[in-house]
PDB file of the backbone (N, CA, C, O) and the ligand in Angstrom, with CONECT records:
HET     ZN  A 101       1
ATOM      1  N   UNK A   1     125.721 116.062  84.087  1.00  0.00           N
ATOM      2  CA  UNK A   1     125.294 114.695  84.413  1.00  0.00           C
ATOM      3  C   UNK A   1     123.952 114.732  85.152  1.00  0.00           C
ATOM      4  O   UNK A   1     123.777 115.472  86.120  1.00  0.00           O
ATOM      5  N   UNK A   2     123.120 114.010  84.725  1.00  0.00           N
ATOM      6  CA  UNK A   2     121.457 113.816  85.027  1.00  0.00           C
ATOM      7  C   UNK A   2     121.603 112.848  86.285  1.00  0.00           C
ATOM      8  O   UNK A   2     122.082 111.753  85.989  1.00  0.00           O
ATOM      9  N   UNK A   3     121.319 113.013  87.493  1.00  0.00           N
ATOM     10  CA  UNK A   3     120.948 111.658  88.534  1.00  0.00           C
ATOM     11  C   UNK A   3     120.011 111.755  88.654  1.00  0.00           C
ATOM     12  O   UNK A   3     119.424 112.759  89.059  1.00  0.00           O
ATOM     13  N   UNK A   4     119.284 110.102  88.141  1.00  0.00           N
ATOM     14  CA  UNK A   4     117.878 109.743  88.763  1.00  0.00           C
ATOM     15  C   UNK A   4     118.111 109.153  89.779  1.00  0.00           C
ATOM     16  O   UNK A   4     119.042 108.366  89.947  1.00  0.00           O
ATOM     17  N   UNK A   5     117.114 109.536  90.736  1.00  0.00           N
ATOM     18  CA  UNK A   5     116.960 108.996  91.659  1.00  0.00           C
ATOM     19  C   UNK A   5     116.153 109.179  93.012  1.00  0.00           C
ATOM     20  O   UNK A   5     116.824 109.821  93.819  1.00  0.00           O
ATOM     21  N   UNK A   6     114.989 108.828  93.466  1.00  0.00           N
ATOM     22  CA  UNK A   6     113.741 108.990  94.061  1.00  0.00           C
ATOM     23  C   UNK A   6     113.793 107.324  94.949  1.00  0.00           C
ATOM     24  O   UNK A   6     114.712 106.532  95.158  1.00  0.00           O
ATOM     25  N   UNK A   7     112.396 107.327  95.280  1.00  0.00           N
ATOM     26  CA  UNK A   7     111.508 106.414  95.932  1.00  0.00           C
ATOM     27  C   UNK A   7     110.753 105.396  94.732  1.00  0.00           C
ATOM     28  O   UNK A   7     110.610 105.628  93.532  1.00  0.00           O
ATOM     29  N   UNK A   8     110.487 104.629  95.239  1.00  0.00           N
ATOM     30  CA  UNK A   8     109.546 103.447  94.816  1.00  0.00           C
ATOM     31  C   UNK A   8     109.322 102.577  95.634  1.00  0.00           C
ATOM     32  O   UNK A   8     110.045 102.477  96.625  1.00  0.00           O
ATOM     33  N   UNK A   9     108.074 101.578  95.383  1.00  0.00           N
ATOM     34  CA  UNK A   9     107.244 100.916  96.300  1.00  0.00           C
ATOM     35  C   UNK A   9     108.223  99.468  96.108  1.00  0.00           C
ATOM     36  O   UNK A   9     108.811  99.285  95.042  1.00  0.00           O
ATOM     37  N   UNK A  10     108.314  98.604  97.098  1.00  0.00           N
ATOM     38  CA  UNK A  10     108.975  97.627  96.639  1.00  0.00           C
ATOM     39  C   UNK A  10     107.695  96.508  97.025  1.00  0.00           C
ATOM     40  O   UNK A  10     106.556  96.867  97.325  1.00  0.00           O
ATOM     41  N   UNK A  11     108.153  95.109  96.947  1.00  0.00           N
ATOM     42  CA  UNK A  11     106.678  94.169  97.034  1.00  0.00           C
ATOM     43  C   UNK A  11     105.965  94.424  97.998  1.00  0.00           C
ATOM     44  O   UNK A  11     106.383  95.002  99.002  1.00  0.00           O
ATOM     45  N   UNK A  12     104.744  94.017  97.831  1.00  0.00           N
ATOM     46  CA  UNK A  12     104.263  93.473  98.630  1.00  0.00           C
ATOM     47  C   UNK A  12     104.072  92.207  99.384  1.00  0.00           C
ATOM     48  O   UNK A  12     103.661  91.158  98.888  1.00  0.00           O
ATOM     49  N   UNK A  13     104.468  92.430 100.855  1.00  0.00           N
ATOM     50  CA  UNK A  13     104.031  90.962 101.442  1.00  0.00           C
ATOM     51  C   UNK A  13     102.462  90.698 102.258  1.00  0.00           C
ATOM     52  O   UNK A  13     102.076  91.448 103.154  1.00  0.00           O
ATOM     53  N   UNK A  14     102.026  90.044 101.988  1.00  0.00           N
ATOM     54  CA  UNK A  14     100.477  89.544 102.695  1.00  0.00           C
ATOM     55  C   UNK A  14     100.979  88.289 103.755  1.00  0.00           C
ATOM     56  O   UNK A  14     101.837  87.427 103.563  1.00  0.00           O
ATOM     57  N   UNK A  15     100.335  88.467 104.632  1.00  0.00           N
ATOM     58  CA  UNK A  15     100.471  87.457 105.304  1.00  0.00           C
ATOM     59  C   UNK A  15      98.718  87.520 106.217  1.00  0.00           C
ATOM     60  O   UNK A  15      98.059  88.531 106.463  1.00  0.00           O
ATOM     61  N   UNK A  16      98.360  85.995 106.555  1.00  0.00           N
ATOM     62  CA  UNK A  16      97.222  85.695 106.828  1.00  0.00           C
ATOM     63  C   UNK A  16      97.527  85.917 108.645  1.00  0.00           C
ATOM     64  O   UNK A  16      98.618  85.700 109.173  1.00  0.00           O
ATOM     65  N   UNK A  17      96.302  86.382 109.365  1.00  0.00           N
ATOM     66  CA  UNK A  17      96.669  86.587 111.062  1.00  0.00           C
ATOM     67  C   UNK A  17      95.100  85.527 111.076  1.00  0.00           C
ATOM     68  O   UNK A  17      93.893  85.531 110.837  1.00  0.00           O
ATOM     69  N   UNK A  18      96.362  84.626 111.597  1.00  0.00           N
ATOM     70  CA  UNK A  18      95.237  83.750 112.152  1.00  0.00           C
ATOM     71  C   UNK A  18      95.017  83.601 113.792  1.00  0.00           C
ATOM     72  O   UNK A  18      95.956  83.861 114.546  1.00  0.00           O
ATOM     73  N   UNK A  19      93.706  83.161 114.314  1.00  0.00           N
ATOM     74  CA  UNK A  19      92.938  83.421 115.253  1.00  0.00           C
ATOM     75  C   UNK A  19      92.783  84.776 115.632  1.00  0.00           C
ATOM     76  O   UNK A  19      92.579  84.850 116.844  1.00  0.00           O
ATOM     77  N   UNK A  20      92.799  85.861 115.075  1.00  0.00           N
ATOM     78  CA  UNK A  20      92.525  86.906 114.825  1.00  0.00           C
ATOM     79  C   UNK A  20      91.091  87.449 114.811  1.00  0.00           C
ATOM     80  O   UNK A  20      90.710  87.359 113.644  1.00  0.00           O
ATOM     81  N   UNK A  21      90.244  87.906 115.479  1.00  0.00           N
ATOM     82  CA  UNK A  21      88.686  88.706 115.677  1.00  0.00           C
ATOM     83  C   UNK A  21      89.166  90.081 115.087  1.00  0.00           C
ATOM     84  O   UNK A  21      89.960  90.960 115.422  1.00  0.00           O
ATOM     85  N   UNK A  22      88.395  89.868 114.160  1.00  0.00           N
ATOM     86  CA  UNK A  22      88.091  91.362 113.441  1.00  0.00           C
ATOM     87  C   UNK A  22      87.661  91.952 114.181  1.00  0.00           C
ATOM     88  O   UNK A  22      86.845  91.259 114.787  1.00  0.00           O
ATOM     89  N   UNK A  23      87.726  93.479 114.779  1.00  0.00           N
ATOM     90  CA  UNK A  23      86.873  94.067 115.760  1.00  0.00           C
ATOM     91  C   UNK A  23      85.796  94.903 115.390  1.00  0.00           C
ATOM     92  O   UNK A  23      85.320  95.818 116.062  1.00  0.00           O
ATOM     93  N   UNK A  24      85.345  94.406 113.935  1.00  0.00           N
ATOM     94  CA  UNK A  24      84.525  94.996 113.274  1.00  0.00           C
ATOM     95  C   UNK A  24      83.072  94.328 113.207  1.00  0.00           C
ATOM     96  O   UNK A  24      82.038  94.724 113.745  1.00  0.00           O
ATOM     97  N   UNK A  25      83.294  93.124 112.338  1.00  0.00           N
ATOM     98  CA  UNK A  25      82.283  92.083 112.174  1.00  0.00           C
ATOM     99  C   UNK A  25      82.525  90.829 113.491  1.00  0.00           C
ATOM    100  O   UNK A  25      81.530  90.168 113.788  1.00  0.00           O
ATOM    101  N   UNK A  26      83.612  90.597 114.103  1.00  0.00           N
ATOM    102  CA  UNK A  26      83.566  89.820 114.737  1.00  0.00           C
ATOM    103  C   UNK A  26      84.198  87.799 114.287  1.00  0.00           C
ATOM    104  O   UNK A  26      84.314  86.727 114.881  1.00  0.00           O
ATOM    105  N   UNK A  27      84.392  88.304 113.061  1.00  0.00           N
ATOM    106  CA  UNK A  27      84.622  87.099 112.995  1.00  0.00           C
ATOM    107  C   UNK A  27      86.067  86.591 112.983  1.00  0.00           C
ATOM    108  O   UNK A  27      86.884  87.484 112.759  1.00  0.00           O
ATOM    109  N   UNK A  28      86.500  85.550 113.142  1.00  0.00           N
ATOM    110  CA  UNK A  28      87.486  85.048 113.369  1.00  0.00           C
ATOM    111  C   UNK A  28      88.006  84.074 112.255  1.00  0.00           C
ATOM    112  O   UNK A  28      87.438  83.113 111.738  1.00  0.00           O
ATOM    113  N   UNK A  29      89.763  84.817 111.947  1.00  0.00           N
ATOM    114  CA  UNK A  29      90.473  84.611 111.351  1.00  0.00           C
ATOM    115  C   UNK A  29      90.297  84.929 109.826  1.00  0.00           C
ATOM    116  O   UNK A  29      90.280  83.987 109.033  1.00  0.00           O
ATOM    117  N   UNK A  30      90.154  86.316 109.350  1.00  0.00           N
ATOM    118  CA  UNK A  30      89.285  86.867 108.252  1.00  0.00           C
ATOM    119  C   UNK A  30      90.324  87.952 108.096  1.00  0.00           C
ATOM    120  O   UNK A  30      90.195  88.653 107.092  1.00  0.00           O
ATOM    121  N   UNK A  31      91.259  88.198 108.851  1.00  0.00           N
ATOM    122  CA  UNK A  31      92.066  89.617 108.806  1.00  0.00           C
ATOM    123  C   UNK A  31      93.774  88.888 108.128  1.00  0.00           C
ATOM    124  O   UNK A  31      94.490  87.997 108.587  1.00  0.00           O
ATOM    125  N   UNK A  32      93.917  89.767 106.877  1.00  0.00           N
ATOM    126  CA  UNK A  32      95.186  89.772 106.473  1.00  0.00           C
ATOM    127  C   UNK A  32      95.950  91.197 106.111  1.00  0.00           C
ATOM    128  O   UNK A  32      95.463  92.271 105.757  1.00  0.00           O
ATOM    129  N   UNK A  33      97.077  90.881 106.290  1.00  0.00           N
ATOM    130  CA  UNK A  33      97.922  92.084 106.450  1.00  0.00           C
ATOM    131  C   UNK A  33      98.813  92.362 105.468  1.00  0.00           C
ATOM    132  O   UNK A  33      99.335  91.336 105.031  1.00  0.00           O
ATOM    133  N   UNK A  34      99.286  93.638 104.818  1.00  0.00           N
ATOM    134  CA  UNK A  34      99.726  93.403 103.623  1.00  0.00           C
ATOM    135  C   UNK A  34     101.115  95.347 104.218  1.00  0.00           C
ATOM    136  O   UNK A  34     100.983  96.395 104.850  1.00  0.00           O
ATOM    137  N   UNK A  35     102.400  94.475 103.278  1.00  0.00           N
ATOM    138  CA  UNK A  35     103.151  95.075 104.001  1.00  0.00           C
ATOM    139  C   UNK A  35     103.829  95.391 102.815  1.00  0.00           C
ATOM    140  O   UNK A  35     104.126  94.528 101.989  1.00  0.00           O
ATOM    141  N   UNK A  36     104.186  97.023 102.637  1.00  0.00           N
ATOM    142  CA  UNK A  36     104.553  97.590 101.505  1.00  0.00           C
ATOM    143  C   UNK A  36     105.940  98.119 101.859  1.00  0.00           C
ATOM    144  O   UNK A  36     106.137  98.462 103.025  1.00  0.00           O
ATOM    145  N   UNK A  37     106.894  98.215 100.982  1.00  0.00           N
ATOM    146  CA  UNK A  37     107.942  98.969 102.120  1.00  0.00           C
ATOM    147  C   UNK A  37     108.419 100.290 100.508  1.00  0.00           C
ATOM    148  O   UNK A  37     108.075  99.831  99.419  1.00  0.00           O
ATOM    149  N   UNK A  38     108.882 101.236 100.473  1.00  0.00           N
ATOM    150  CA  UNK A  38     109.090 102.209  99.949  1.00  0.00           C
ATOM    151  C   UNK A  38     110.885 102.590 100.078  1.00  0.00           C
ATOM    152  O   UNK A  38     111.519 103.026 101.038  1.00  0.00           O
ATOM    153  N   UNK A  39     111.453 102.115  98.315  1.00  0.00           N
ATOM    154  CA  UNK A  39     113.595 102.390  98.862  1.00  0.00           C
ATOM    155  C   UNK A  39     113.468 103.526  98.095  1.00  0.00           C
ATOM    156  O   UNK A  39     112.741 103.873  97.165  1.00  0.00           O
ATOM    157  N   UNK A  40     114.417 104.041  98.766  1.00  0.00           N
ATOM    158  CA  UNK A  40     115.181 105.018  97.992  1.00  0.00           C
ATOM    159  C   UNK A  40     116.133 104.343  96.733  1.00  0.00           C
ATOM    160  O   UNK A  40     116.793 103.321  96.919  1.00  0.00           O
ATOM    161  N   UNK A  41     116.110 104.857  95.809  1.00  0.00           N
ATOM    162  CA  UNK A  41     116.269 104.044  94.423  1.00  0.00           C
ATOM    163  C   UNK A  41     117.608 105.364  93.728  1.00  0.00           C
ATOM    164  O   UNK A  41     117.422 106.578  93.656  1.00  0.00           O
ATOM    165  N   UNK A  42     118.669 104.728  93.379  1.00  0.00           N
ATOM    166  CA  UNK A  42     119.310 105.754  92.619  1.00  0.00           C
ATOM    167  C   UNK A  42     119.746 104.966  91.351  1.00  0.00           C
ATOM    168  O   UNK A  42     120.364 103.904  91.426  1.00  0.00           O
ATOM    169  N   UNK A  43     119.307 105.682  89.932  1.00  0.00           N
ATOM    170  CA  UNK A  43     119.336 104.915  88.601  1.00  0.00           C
ATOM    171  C   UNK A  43     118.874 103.666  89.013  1.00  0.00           C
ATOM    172  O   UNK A  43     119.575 102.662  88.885  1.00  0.00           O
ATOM    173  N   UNK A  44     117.545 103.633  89.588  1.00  0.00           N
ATOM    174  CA  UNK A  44     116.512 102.402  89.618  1.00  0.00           C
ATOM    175  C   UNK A  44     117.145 101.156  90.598  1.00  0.00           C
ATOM    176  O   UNK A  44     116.486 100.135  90.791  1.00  0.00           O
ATOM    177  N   UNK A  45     118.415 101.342  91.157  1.00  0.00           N
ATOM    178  CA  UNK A  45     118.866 100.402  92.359  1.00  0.00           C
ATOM    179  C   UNK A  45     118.563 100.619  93.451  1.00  0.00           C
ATOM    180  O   UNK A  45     119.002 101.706  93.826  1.00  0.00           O
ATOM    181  N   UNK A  46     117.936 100.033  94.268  1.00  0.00           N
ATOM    182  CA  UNK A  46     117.539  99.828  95.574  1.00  0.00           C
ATOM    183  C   UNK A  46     118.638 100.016  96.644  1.00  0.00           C
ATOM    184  O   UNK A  46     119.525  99.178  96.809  1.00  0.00           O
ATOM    185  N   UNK A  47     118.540 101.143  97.354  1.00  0.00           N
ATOM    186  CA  UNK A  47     119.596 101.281  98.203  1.00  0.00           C
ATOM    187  C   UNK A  47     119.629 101.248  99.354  1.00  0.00           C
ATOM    188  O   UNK A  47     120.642 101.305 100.051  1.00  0.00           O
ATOM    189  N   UNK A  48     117.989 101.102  99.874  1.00  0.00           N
ATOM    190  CA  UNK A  48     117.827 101.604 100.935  1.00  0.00           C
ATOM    191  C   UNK A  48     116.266 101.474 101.421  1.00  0.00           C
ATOM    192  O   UNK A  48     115.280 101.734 100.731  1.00  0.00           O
ATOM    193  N   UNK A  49     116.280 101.086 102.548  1.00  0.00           N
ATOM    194  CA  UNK A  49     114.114 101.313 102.752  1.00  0.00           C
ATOM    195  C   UNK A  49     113.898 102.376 103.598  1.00  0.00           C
ATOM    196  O   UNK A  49     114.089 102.229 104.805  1.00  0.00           O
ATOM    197  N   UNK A  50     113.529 103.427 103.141  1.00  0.00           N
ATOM    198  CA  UNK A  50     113.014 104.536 103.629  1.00  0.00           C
ATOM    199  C   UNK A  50     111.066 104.080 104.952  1.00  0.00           C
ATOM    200  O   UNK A  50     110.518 104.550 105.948  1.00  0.00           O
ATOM    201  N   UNK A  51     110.933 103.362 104.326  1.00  0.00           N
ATOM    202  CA  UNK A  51     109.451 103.478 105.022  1.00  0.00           C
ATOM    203  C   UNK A  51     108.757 102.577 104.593  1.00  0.00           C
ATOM    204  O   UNK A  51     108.450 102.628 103.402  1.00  0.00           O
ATOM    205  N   UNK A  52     108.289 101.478 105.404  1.00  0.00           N
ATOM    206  CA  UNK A  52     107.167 100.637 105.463  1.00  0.00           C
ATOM    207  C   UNK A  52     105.726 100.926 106.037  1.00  0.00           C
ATOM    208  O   UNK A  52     105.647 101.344 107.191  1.00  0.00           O
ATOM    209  N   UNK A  53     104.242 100.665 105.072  1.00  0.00           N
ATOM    210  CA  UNK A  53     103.092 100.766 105.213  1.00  0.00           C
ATOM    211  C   UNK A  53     102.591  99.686 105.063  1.00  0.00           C
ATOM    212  O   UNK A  53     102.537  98.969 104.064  1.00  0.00           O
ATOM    213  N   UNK A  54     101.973  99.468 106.699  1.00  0.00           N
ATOM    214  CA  UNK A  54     101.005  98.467 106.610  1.00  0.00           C
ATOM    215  C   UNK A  54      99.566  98.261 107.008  1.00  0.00           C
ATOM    216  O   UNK A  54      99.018  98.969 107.853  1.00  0.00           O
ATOM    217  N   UNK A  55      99.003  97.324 106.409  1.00  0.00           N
ATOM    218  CA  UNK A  55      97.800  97.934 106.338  1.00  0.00           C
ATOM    219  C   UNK A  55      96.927  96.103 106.857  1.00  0.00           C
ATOM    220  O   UNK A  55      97.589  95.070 106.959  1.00  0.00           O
ATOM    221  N   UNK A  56      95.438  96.182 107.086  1.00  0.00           N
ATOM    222  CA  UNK A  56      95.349  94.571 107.440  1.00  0.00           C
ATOM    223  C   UNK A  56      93.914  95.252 106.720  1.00  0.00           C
ATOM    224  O   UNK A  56      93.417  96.378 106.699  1.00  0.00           O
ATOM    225  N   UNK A  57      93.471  93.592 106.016  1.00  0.00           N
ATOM    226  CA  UNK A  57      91.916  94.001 105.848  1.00  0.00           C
ATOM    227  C   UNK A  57      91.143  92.504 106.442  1.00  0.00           C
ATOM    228  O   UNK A  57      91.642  91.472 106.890  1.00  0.00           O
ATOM    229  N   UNK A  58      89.969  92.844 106.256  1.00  0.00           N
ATOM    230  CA  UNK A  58      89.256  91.503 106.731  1.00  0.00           C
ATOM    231  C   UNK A  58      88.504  91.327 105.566  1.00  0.00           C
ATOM    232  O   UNK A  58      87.853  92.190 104.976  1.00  0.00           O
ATOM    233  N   UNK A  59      88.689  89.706 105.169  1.00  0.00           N
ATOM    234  CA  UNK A  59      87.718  89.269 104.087  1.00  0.00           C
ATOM    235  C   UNK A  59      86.104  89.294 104.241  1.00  0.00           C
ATOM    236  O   UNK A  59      85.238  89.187 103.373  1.00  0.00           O
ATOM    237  N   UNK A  60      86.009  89.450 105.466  1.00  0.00           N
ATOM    238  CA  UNK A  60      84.403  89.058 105.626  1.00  0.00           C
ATOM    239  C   UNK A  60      83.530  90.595 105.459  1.00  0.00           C
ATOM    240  O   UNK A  60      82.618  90.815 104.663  1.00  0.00           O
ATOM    241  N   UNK A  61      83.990  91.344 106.246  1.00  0.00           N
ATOM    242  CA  UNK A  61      83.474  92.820 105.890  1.00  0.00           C
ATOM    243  C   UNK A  61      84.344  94.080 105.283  1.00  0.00           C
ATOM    244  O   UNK A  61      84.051  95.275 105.276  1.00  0.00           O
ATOM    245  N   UNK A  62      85.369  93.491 104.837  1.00  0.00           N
ATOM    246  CA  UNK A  62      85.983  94.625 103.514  1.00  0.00           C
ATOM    247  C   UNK A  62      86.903  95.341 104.467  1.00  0.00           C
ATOM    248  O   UNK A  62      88.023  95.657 104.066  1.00  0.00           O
ATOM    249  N   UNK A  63      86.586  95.578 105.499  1.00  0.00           N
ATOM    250  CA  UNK A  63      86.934  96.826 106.643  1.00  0.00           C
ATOM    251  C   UNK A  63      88.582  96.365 106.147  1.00  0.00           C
ATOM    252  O   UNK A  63      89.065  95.286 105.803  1.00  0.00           O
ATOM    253  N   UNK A  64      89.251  97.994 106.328  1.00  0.00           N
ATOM    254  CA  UNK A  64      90.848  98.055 106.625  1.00  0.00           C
ATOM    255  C   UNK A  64      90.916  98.969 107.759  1.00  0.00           C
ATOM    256  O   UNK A  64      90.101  99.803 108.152  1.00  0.00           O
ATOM    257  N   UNK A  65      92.235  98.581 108.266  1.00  0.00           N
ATOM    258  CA  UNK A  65      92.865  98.676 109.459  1.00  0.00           C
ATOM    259  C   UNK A  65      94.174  99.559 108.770  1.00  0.00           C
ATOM    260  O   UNK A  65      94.917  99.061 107.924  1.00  0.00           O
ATOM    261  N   UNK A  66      94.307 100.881 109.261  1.00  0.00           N
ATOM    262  CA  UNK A  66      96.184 101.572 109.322  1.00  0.00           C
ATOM    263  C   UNK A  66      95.836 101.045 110.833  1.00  0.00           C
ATOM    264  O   UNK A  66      94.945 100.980 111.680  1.00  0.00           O
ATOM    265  N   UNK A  67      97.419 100.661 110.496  1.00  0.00           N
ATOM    266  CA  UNK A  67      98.440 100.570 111.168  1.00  0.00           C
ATOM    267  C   UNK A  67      98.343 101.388 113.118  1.00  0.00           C
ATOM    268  O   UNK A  67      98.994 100.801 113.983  1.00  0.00           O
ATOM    269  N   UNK A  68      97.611 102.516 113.478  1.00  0.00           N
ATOM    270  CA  UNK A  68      97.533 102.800 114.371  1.00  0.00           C
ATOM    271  C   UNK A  68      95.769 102.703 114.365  1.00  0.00           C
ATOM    272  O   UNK A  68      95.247 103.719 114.823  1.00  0.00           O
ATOM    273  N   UNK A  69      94.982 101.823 113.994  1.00  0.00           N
ATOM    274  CA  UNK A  69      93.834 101.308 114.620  1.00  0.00           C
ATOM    275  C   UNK A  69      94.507  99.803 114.974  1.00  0.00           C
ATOM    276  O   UNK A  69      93.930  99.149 115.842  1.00  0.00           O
ATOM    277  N   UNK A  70      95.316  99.415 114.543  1.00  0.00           N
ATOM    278  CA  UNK A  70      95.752  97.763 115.159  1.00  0.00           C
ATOM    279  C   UNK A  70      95.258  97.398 116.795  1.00  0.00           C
ATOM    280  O   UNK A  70      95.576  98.076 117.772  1.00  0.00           O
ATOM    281  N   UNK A  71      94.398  96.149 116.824  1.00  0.00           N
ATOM    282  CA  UNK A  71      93.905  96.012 118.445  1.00  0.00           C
ATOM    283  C   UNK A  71      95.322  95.624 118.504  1.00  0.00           C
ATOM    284  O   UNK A  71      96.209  95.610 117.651  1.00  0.00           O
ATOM    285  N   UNK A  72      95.280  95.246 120.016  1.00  0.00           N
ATOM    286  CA  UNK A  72      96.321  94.322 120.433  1.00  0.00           C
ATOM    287  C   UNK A  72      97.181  93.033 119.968  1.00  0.00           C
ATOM    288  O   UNK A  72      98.316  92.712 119.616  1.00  0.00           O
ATOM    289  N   UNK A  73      95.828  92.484 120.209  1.00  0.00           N
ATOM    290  CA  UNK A  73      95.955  91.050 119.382  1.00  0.00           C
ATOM    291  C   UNK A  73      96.629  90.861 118.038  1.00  0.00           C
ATOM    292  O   UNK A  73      97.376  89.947 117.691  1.00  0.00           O
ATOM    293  N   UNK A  74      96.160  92.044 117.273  1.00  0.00           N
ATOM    294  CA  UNK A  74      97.001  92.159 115.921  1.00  0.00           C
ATOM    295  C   UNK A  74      98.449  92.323 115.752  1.00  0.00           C
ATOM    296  O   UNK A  74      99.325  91.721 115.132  1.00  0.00           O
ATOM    297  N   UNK A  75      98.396  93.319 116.496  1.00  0.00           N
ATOM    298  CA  UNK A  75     100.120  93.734 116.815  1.00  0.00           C
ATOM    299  C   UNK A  75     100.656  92.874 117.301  1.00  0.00           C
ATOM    300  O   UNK A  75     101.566  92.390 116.627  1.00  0.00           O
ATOM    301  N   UNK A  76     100.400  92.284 118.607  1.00  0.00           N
ATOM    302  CA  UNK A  76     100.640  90.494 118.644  1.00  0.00           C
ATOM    303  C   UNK A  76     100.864  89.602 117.443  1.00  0.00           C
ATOM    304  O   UNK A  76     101.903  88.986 117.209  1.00  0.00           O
ATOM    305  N   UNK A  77      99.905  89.606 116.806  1.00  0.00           N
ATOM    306  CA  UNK A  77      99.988  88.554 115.273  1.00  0.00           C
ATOM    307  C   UNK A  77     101.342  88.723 114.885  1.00  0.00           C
ATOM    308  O   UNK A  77     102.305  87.956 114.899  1.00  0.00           O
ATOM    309  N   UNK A  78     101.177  90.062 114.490  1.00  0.00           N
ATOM    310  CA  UNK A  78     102.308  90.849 113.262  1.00  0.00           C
ATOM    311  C   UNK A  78     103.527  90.359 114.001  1.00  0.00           C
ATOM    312  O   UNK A  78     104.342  89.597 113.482  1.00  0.00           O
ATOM    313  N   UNK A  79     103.625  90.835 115.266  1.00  0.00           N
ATOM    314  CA  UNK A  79     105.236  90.772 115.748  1.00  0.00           C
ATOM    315  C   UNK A  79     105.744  89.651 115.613  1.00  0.00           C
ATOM    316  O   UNK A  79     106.909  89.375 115.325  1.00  0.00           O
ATOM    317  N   UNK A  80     104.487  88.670 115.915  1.00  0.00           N
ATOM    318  CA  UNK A  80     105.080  86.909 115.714  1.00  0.00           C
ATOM    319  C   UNK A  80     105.587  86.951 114.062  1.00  0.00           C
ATOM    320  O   UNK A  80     106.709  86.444 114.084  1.00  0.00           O
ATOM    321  N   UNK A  81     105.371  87.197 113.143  1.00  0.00           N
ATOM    322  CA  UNK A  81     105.500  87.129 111.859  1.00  0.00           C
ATOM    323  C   UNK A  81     106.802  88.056 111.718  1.00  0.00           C
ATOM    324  O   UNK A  81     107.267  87.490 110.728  1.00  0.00           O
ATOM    325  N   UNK A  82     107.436  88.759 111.911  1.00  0.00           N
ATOM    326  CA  UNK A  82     108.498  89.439 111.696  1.00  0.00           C
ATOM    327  C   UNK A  82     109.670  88.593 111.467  1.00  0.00           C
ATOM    328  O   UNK A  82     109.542  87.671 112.272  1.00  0.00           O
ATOM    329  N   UNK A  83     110.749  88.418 110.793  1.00  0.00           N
ATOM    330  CA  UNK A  83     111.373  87.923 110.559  1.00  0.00           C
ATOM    331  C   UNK A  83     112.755  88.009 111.758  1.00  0.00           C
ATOM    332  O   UNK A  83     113.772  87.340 111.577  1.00  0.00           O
TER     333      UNK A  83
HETATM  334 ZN    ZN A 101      85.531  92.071 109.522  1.00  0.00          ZN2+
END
């Protein structure tokens, strides 16, 4: 008997951080955050979330943010947004 069964990416969520200063360009409310999470999958069913990556970019100067450059303020944002 063959078991498949690995990882895969599951959606993505974006969410907009508003009043947010990019600490790049400076501008305000330009940074969105996009949240990937990774299940453990057996015969392609979702069993489980092994690991979420998130990442924020800013529309105005391209710049991305992992997750441990987050200012304050961001991590602030995010936590408000958590379900
Ligand atoms: Zn920027």
């Amino acid at each position: 008997m063959i078991l498949f069964f690995g990882t895969r990416p599951g959606k993505t969520e974006i969410s907009q951080l508003h009043g947010i200063t990019c600490p790049y360009c400076e501008q305000t409310g330009t940074l969105s955050v996009s949240r990937t999470s990774n299940w453990f999958h057996l015969f392609w069913i979702k069993l489980f979330r092994i690991s979420s990556n998130t990442v924020a970019e800013c529309s105005h100067c391209k710049r991305v943010y992992y997750e441990q450059e987050f200012t304050e303020p961001m991590q602030k944002a995010l936590e408000a947004h958590q379900p």
